[in-house]
C-alpha positions in Angstrom: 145.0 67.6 125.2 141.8 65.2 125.9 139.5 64.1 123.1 136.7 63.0 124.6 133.5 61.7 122.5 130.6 63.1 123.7 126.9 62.8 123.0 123.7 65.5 123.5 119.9 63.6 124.4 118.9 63.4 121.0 121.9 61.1 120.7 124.2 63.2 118.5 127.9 62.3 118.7 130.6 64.4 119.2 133.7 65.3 120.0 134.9 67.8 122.4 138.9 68.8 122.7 139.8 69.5 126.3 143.2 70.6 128.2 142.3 68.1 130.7 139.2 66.5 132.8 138.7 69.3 134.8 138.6 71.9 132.0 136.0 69.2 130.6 133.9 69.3 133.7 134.2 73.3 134.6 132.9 74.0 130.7 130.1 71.3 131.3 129.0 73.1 134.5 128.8 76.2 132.8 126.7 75.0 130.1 129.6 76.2 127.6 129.8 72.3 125.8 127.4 72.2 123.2 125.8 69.7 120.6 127.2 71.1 117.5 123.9 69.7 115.8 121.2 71.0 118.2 122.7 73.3 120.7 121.8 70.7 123.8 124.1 71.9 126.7 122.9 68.2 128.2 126.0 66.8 127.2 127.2 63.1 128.2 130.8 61.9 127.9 130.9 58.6 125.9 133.1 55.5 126.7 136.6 55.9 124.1 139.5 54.0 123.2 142.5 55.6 124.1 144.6 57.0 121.1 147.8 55.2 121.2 150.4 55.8 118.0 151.5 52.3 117.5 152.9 52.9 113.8 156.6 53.8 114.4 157.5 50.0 114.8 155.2 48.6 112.3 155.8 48.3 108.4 153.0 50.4 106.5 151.2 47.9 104.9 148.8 48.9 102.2 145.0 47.7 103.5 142.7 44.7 101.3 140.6 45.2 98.9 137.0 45.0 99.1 135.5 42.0 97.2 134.6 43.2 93.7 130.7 43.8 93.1 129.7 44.8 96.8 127.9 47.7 97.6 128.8 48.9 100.9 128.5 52.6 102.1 132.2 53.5 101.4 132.1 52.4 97.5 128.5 54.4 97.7 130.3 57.1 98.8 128.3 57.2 101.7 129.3 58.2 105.5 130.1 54.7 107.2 128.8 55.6 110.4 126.4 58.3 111.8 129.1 60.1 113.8 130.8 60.7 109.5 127.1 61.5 108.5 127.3 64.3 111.3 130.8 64.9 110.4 129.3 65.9 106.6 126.2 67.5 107.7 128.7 70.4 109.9 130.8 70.6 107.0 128.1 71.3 104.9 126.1 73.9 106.8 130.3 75.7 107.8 130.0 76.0 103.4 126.5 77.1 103.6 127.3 79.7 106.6 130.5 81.2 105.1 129.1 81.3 101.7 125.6 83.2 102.3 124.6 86.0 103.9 121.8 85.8 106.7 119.2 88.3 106.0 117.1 86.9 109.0 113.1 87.4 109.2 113.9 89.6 105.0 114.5 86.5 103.3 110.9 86.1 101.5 111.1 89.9 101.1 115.1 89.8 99.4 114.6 86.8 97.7 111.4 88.0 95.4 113.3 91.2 94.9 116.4 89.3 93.4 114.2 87.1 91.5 112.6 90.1 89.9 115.7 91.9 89.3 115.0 95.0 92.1 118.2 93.5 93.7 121.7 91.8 92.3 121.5 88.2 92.8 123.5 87.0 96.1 123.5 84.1 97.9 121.4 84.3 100.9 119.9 82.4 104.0 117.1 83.4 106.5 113.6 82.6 108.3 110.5 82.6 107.0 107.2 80.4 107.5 106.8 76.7 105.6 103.4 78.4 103.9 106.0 81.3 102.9 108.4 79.2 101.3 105.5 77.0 99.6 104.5 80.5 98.2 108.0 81.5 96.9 108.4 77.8 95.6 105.2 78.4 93.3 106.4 81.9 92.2 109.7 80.1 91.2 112.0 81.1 93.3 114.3 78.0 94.7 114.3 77.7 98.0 116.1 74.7 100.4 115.5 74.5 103.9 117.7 74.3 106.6 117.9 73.1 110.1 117.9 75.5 112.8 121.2 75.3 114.4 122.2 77.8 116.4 125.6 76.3 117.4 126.9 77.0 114.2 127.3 80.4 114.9 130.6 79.8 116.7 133.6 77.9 116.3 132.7 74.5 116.2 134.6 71.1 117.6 
């Protein structure tokens, strides 16, 4: 198996699990590799270290501490690099897909039904315009929106 980190033109980073180079290049060639964040099929393979397990002859040793009183992103809680921010942000929108419902172009429609009790309350996700969602906002319905990414209807690396 070959893990190859890979990156779309808008510079998201990625990685793709391949039986070898040439499976790598025949998906590439048929548009199937895909930015997991955008959908780009302009994918570029990315320089990576090879993934060597050096641990059998080592002793496990336990790592430093940080210095008290700093305030870097891990003690923040905070991804320490943008390929974990990207790591978080698919994670979040796999919770957000397998825990709503997509009612497409009826979400306005479903959600001022539910918020005047024509409708049991479910969770549920769609499209609708920014002045639509200002509307429904103002009427008191809660609303978050959410980037458009169409990858996320498959399986994703």
């Amino acid at each position: 198996m070959k893990v190859l980190n890979l990156q779309c033109t808008l510079q998201h980073e990625f990685e793709g699990w391949f039986g070898s180079e040439d499976d790598f290049t025949s998906q590439l060639g048929r548009g199937l590799v895909n930015c997991p964040l955008c959908g780009d099929t302009q994918i570029l393979k990315m320089l990576s270290a090879p993934r060597l397990n050096l641990r059998a002859g080592r002793e496990d040793k336990a790592p430093a501490a940080a210095p008290t009183g700093t305030t870097d992103s891990v003690e923040l809680g905070l991804p320490a690099s943008g390929s974990a921010l990207h790591a978080q942000l698919l994670k979040a929108m796999r919770q957000v897909l397998a825990h709503t419902e997509d009612v497409g172009e009826r979400f306005a429609d479903q959600a001022r039904a539910m918020h005047h009790g024509e409708m049991d309350q479910r969770n549920i996700r769609g499209r609708t315009s920014p002045e639509v969602a200002l509307e429904l906002i103002e009427e008191g319905i809660e609303v978050m929106p959410l980037p458009s990414l169409p990858a996320l209807k498959e399986t994703l690396q």
